[in-house]
N, CA, C and O atoms as a Tripos MOL2 file, in Angstrom:
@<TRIPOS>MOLECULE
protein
  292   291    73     0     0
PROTEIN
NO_CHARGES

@<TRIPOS>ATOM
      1 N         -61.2130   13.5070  -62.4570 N.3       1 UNK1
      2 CA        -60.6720   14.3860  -63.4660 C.3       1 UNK1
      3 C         -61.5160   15.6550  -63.5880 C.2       1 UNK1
      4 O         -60.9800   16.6800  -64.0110 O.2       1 UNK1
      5 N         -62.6350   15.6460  -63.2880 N.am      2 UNK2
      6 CA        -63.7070   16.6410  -63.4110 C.3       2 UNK2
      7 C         -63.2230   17.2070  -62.2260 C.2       2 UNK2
      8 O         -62.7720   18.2950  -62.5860 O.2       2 UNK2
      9 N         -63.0950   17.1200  -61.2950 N.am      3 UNK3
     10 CA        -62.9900   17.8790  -60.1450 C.3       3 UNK3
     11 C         -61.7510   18.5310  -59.8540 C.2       3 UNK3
     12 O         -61.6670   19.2460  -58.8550 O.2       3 UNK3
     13 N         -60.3890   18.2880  -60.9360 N.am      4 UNK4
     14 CA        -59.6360   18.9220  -61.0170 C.3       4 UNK4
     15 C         -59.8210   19.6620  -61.9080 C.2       4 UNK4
     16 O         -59.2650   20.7600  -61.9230 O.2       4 UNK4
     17 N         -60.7220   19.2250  -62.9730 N.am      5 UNK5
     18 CA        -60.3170   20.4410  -64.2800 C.3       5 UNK5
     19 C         -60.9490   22.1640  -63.6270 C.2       5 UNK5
     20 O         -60.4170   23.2420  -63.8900 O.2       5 UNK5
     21 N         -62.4250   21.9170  -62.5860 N.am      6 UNK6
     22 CA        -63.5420   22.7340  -62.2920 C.3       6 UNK6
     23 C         -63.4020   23.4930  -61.1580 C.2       6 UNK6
     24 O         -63.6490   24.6670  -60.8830 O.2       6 UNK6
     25 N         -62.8890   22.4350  -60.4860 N.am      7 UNK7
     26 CA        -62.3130   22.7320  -58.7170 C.3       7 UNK7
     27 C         -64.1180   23.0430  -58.2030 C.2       7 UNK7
     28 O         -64.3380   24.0620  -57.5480 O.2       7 UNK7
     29 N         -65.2260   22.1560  -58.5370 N.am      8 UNK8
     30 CA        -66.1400   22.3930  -58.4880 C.3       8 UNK8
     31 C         -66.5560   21.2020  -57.8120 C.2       8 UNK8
     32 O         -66.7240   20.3080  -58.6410 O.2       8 UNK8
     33 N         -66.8260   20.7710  -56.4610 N.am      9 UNK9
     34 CA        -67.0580   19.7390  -55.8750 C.3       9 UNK9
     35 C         -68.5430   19.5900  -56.2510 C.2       9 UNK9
     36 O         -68.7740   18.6360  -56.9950 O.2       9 UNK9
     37 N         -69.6770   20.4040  -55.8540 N.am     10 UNK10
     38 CA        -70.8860   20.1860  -55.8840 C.3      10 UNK10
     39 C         -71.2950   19.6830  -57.1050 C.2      10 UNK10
     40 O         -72.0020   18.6760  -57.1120 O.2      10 UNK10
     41 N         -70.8700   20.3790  -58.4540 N.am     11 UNK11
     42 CA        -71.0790   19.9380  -59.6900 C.3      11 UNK11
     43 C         -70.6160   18.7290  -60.2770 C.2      11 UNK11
     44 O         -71.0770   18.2960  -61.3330 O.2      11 UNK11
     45 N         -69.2860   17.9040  -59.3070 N.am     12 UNK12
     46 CA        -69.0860   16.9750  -59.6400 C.3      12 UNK12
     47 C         -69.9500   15.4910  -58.7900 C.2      12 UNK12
     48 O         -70.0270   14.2670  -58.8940 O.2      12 UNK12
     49 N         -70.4550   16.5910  -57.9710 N.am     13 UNK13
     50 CA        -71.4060   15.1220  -57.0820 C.3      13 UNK13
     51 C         -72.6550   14.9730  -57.7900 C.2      13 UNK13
     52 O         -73.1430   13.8500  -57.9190 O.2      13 UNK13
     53 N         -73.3650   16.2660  -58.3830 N.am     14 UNK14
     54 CA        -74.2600   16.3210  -59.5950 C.3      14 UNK14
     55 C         -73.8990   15.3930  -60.3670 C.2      14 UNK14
     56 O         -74.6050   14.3920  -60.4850 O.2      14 UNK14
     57 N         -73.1330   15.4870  -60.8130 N.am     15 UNK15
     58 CA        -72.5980   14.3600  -62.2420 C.3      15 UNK15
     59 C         -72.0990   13.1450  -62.0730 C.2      15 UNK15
     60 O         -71.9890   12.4270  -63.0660 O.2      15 UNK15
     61 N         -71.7960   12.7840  -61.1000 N.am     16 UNK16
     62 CA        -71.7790   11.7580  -60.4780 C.3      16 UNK16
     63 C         -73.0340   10.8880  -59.9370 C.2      16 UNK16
     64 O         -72.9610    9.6750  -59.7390 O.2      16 UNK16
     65 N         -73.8390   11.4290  -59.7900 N.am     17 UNK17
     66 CA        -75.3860   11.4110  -58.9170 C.3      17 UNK17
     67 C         -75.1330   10.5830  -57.3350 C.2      17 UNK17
     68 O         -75.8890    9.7170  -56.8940 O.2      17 UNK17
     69 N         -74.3190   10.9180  -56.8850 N.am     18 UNK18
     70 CA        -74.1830   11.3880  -55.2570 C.3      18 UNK18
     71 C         -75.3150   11.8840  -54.7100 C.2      18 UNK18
     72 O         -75.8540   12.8750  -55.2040 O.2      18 UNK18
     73 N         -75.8310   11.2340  -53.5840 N.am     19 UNK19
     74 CA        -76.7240   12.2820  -52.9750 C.3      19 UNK19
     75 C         -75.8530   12.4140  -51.6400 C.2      19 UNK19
     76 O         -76.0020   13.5800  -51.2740 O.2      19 UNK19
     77 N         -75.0970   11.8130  -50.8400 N.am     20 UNK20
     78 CA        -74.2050   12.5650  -50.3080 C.3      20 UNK20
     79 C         -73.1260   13.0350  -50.2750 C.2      20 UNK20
     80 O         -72.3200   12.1470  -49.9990 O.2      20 UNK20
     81 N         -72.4760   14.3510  -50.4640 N.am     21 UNK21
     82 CA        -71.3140   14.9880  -50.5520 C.3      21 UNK21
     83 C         -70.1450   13.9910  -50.2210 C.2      21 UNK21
     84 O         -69.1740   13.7030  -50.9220 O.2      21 UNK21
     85 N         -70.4330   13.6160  -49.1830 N.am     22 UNK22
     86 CA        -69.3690   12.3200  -48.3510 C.3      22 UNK22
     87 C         -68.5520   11.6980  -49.2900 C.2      22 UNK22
     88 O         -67.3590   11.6460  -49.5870 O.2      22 UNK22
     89 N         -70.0620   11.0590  -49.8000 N.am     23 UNK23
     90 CA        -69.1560    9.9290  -50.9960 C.3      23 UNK23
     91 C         -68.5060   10.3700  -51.8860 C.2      23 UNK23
     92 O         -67.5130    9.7370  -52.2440 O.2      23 UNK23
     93 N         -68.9330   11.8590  -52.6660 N.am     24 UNK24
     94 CA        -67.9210   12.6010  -53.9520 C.3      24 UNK24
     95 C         -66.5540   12.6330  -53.0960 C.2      24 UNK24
     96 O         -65.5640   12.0970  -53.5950 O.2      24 UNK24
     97 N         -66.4720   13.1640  -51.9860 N.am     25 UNK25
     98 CA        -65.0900   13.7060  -51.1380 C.3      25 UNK25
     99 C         -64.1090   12.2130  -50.9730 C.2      25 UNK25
    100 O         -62.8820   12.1230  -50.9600 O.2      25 UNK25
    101 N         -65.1560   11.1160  -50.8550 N.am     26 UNK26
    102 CA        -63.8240   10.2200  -51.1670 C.3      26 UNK26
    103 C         -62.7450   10.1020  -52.5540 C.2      26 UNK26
    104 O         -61.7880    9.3490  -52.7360 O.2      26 UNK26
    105 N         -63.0510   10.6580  -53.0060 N.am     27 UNK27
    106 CA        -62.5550   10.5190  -54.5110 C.3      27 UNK27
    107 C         -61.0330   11.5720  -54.7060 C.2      27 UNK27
    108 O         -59.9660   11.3820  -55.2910 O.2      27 UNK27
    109 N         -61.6620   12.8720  -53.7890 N.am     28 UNK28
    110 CA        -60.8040   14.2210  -53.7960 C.3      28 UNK28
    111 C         -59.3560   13.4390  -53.7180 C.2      28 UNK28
    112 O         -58.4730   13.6140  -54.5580 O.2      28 UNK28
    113 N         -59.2520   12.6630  -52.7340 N.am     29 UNK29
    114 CA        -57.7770   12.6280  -52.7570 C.3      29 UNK29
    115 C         -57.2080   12.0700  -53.7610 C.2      29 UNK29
    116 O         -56.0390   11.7810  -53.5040 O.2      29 UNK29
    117 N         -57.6280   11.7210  -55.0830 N.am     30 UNK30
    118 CA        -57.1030   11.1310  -56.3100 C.3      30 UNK30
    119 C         -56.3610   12.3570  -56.4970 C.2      30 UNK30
    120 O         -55.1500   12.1850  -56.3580 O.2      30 UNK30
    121 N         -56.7880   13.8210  -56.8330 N.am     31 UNK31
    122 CA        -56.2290   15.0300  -57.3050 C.3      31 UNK31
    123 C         -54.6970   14.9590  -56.6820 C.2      31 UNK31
    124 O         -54.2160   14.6920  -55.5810 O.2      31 UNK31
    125 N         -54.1700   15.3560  -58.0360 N.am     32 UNK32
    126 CA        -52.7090   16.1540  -57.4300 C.3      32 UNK32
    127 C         -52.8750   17.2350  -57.8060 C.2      32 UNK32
    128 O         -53.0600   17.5740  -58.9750 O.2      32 UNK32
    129 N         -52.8160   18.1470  -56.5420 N.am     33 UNK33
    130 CA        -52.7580   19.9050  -57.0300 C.3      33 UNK33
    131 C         -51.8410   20.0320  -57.0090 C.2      33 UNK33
    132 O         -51.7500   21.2590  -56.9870 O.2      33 UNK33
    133 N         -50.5740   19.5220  -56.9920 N.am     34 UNK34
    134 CA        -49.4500   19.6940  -57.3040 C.3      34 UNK34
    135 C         -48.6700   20.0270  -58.2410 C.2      34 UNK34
    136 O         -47.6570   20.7260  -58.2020 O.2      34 UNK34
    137 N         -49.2460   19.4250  -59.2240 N.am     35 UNK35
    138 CA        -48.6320   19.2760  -60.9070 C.3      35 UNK35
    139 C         -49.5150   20.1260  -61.3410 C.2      35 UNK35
    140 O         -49.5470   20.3050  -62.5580 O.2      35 UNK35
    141 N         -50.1900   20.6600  -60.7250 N.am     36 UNK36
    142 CA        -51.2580   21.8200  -61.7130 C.3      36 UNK36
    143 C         -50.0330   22.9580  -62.7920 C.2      36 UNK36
    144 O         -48.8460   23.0860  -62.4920 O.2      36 UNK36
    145 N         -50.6010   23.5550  -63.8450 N.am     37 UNK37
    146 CA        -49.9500   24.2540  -64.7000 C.3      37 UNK37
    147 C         -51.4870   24.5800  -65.5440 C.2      37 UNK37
    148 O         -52.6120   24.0920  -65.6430 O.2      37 UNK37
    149 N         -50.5710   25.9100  -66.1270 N.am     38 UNK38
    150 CA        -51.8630   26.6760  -66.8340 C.3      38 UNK38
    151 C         -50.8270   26.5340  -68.4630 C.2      38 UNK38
    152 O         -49.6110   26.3650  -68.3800 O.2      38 UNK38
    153 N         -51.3820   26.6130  -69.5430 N.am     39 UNK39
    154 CA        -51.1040   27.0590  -70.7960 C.3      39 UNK39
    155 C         -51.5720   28.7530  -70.5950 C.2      39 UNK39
    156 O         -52.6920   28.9130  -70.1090 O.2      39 UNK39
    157 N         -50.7800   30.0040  -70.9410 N.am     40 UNK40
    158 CA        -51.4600   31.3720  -71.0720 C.3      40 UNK40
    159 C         -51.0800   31.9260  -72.5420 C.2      40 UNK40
    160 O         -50.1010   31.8420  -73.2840 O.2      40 UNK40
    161 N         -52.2080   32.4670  -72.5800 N.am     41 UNK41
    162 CA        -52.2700   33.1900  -74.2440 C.3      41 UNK41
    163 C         -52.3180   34.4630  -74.1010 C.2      41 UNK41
    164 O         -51.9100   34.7420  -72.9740 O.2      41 UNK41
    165 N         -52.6260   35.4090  -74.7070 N.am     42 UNK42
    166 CA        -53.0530   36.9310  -74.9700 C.3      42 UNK42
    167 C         -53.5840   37.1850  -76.5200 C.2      42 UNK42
    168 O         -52.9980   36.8830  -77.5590 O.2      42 UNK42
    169 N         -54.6430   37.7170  -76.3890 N.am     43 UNK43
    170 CA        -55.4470   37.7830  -77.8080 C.3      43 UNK43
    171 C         -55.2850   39.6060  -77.4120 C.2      43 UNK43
    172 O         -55.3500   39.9520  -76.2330 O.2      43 UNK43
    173 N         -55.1280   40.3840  -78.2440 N.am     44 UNK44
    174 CA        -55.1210   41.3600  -78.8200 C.3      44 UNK44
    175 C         -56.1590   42.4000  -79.7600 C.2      44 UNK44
    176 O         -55.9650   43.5640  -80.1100 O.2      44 UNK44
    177 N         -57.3110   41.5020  -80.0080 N.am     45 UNK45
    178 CA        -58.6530   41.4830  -81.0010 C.3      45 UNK45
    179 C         -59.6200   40.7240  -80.2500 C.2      45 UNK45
    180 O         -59.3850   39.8760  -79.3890 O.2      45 UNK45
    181 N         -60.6940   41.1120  -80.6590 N.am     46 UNK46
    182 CA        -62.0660   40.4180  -80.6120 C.3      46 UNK46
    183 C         -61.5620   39.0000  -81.5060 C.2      46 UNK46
    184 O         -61.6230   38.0170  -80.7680 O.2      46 UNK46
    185 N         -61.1250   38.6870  -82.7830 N.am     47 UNK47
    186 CA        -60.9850   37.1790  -83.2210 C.3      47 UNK47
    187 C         -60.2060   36.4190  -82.7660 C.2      47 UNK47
    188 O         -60.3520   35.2080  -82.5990 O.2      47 UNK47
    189 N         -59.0130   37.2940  -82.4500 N.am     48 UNK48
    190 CA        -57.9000   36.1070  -81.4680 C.3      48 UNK48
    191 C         -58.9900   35.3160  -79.7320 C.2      48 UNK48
    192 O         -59.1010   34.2100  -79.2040 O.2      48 UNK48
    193 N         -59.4760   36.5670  -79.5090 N.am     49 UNK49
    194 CA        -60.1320   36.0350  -78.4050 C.3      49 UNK49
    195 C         -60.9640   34.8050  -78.3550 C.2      49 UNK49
    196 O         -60.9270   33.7830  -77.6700 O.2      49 UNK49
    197 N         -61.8960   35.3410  -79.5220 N.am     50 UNK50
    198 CA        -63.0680   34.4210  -79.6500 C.3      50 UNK50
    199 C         -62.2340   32.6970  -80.5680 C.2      50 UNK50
    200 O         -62.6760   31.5560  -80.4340 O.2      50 UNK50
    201 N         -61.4600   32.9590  -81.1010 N.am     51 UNK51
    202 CA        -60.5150   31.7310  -81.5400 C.3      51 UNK51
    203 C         -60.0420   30.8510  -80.1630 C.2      51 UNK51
    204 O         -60.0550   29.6200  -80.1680 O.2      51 UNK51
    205 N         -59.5650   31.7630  -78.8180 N.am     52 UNK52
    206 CA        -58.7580   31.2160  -77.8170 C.3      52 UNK52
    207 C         -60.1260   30.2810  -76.9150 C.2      52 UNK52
    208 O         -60.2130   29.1380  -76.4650 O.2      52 UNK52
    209 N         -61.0270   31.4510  -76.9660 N.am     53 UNK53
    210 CA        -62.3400   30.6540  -76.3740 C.3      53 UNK53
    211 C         -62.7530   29.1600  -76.9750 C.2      53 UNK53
    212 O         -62.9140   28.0850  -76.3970 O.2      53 UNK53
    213 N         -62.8520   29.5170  -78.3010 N.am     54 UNK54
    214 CA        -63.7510   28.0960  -78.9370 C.3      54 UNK54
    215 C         -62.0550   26.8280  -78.6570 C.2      54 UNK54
    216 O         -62.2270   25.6210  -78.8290 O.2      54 UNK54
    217 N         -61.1450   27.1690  -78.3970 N.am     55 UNK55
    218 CA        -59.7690   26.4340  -78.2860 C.3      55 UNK55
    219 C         -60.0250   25.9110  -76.6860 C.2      55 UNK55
    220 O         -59.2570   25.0780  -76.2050 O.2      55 UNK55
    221 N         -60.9560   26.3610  -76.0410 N.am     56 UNK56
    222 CA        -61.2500   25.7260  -74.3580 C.3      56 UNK56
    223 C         -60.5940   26.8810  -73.2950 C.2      56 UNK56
    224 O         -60.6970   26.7330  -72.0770 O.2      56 UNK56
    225 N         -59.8950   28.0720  -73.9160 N.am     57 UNK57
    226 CA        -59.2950   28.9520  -73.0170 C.3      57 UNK57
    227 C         -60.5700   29.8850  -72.2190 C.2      57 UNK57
    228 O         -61.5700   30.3810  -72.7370 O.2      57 UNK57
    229 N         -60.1490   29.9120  -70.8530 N.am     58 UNK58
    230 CA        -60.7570   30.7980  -70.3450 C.3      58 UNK58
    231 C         -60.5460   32.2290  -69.9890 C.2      58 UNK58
    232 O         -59.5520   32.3940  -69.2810 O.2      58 UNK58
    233 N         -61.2370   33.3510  -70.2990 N.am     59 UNK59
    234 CA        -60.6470   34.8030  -69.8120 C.3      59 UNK59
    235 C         -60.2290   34.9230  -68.2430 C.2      59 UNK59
    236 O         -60.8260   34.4710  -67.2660 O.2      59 UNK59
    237 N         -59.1120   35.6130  -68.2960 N.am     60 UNK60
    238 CA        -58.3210   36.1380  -66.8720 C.3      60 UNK60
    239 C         -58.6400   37.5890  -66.5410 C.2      60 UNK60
    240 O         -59.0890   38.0000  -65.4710 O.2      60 UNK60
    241 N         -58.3350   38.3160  -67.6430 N.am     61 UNK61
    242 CA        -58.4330   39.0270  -67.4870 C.3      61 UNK61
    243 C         -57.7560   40.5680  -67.7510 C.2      61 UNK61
    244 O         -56.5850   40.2050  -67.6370 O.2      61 UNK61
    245 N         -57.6790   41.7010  -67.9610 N.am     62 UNK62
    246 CA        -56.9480   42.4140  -69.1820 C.3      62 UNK62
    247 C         -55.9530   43.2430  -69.2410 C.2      62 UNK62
    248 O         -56.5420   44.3160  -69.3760 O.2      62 UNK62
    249 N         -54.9170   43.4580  -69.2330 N.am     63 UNK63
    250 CA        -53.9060   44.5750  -68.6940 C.3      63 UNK63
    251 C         -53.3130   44.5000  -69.8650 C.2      63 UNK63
    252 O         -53.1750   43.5420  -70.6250 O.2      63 UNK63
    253 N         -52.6970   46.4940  -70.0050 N.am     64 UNK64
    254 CA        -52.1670   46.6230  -70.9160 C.3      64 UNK64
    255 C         -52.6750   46.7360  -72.3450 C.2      64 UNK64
    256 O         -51.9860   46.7240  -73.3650 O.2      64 UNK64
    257 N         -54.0640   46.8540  -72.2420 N.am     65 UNK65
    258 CA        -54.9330   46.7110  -73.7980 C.3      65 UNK65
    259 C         -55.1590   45.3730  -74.2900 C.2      65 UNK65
    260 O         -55.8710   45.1120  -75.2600 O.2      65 UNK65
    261 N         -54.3830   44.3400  -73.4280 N.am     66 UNK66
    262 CA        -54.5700   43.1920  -73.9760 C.3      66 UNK66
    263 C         -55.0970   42.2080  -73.2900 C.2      66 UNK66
    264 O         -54.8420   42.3860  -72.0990 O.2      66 UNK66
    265 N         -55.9850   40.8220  -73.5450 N.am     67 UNK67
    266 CA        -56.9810   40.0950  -72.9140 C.3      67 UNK67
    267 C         -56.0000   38.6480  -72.4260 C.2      67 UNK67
    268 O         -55.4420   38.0340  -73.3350 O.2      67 UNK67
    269 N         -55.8450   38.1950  -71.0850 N.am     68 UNK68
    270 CA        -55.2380   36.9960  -71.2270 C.3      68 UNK68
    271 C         -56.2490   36.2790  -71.0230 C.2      68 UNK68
    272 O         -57.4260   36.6210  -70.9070 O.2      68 UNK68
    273 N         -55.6490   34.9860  -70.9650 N.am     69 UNK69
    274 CA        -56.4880   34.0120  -71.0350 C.3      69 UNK69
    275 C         -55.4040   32.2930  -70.5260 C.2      69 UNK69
    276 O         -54.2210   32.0260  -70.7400 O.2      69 UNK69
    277 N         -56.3720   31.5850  -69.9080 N.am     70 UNK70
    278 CA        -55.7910   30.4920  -69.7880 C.3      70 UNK70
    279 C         -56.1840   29.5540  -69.7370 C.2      70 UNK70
    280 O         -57.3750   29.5480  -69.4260 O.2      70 UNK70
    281 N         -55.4050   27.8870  -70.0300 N.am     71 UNK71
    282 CA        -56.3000   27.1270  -70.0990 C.3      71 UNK71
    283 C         -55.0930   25.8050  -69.5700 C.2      71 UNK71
    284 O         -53.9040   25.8860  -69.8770 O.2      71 UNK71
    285 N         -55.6160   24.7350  -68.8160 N.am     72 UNK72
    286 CA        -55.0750   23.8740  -68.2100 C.3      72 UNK72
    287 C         -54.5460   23.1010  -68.4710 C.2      72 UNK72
    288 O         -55.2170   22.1910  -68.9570 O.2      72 UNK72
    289 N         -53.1190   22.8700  -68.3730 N.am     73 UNK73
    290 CA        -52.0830   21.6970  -68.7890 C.3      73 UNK73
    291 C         -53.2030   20.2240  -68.9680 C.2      73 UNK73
    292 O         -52.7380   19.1300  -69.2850 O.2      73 UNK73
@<TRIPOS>BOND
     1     1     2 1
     2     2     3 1
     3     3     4 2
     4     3     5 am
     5     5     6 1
     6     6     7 1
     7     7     8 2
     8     7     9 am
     9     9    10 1
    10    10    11 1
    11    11    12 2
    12    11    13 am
    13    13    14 1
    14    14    15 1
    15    15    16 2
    16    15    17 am
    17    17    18 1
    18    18    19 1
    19    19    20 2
    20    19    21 am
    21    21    22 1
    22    22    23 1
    23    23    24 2
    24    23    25 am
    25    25    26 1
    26    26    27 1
    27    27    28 2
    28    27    29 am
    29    29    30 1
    30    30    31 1
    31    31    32 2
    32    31    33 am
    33    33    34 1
    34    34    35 1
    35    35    36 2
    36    35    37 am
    37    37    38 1
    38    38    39 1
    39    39    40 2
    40    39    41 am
    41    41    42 1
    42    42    43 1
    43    43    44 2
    44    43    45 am
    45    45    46 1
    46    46    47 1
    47    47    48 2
    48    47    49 am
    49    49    50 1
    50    50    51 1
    51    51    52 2
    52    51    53 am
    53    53    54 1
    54    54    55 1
    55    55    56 2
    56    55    57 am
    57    57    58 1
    58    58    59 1
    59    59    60 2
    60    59    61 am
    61    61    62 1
    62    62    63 1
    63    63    64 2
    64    63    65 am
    65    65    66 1
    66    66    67 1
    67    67    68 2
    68    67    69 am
    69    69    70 1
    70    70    71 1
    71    71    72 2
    72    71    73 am
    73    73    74 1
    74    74    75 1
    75    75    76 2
    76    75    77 am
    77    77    78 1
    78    78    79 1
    79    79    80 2
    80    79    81 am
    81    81    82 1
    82    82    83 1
    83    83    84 2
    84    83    85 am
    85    85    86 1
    86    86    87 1
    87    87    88 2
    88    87    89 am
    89    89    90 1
    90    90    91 1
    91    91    92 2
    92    91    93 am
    93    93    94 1
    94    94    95 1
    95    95    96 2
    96    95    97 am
    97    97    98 1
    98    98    99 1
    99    99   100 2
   100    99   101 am
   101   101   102 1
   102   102   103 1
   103   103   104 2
   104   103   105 am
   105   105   106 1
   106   106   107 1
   107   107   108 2
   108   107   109 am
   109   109   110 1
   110   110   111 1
   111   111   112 2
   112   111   113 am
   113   113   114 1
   114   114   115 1
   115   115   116 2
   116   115   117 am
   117   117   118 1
   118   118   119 1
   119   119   120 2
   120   119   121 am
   121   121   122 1
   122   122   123 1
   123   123   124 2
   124   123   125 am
   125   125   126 1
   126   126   127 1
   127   127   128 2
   128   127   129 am
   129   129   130 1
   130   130   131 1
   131   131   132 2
   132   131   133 am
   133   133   134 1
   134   134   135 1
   135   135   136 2
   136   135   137 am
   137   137   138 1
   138   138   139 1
   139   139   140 2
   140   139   141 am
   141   141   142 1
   142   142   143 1
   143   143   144 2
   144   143   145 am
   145   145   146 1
   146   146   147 1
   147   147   148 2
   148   147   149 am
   149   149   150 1
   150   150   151 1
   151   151   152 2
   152   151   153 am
   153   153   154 1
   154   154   155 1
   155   155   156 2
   156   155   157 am
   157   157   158 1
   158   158   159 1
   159   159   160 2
   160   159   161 am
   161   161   162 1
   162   162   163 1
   163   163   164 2
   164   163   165 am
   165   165   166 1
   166   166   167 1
   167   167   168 2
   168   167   169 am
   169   169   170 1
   170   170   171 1
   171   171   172 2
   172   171   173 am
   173   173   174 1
   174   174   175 1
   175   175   176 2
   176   175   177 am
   177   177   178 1
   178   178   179 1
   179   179   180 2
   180   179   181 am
   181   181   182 1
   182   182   183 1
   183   183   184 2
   184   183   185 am
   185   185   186 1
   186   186   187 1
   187   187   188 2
   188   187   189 am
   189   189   190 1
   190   190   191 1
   191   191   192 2
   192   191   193 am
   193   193   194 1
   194   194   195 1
   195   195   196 2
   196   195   197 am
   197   197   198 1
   198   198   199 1
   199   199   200 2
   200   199   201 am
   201   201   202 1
   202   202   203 1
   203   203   204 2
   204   203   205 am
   205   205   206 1
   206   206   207 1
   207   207   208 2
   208   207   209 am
   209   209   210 1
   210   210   211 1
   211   211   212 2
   212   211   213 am
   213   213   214 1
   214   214   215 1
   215   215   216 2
   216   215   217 am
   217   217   218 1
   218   218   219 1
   219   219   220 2
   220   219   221 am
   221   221   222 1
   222   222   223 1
   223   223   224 2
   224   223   225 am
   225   225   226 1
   226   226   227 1
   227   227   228 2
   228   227   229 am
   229   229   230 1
   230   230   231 1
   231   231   232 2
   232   231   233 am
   233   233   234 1
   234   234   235 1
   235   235   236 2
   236   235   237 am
   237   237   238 1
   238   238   239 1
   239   239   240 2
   240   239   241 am
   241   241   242 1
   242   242   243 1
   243   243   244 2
   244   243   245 am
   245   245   246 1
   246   246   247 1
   247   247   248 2
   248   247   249 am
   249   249   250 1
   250   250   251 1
   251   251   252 2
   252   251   253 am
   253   253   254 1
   254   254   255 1
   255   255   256 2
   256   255   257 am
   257   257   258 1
   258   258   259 1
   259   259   260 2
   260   259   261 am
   261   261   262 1
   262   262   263 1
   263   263   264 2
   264   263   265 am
   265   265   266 1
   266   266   267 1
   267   267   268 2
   268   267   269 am
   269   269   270 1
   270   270   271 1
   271   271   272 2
   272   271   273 am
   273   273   274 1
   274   274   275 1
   275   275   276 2
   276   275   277 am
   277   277   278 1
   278   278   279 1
   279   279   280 2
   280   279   281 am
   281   281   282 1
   282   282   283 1
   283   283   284 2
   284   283   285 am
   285   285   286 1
   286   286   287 1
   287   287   288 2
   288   287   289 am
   289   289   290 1
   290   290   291 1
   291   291   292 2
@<TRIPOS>SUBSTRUCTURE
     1 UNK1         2 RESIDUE 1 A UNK
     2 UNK2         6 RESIDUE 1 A UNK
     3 UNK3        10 RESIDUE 1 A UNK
     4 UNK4        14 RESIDUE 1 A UNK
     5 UNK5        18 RESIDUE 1 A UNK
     6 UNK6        22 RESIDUE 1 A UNK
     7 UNK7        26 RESIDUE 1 A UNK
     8 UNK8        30 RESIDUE 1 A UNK
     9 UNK9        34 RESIDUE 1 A UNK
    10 UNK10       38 RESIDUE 1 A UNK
    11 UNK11       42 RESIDUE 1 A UNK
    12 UNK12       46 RESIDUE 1 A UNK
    13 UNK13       50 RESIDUE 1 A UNK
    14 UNK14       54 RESIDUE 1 A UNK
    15 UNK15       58 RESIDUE 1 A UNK
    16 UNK16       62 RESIDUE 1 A UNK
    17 UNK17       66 RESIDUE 1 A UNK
    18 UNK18       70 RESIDUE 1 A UNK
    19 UNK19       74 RESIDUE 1 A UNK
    20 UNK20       78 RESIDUE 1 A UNK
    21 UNK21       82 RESIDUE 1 A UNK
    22 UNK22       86 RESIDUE 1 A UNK
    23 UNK23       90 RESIDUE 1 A UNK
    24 UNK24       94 RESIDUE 1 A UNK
    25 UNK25       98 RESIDUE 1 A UNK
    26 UNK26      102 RESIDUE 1 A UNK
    27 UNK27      106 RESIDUE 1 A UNK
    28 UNK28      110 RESIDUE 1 A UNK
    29 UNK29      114 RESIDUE 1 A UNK
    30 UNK30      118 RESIDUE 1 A UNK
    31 UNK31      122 RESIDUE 1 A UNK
    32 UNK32      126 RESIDUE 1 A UNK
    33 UNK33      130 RESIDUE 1 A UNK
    34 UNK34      134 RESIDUE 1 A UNK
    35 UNK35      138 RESIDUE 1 A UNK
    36 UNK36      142 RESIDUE 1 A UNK
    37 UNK37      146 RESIDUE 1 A UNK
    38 UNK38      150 RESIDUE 1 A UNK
    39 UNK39      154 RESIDUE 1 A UNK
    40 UNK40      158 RESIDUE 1 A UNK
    41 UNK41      162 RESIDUE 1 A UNK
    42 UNK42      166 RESIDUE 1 A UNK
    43 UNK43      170 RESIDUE 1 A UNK
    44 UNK44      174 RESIDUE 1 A UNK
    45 UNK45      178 RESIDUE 1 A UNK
    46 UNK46      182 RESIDUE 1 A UNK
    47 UNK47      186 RESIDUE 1 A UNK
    48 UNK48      190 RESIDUE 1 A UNK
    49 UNK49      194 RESIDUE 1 A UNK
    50 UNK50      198 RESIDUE 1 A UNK
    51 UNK51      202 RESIDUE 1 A UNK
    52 UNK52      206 RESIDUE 1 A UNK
    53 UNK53      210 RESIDUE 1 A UNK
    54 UNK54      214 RESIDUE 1 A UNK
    55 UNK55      218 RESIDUE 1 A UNK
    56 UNK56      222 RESIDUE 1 A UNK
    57 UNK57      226 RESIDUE 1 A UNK
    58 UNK58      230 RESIDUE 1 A UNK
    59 UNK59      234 RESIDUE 1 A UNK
    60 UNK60      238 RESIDUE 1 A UNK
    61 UNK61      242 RESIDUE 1 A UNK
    62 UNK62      246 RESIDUE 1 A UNK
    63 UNK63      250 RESIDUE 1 A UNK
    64 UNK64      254 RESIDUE 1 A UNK
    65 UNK65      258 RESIDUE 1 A UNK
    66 UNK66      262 RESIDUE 1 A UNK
    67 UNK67      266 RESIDUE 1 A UNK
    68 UNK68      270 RESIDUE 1 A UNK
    69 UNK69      274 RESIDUE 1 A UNK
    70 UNK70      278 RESIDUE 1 A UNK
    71 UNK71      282 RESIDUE 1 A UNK
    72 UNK72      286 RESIDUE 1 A UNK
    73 UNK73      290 RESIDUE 1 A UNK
């Protein structure tokens, strides 16, 4: 589940305490990148933003004057 939320292999063999990569990579094929989906917001202000952040959203990035943001089904 970590390794889908992060798409961060190394950090999940860290947390795992793997000392070889090998063994985290057996696991990969649990992921379905298939069903992936984003929730997207747009904050408009510094408080909508900082509200979307502490909510687990991450910045995308800004067009139009306005900040999106997204965060994972």
């Amino acid at each position: 589940m970590e390794y889908s939320r992060t798409k961060d292999i190394l950090y999940v063999k860290e947390l795992l305490g793997h000392v070889n990569i090998n063994n985290t990579l057996v696991y990969t094929h649990l992921v379905n990148f298939g069903s992936e989906g984003f929730v997207c917001k747009v904050a408009e202000n510094v408080e909508e933003a900082k509200t979307l952040i502490e909510s687990g959203f991450e910045y995308v990035t800004e067009v139009n004057g306005v900040k999106l943001f997204r965060k994972r089904k």
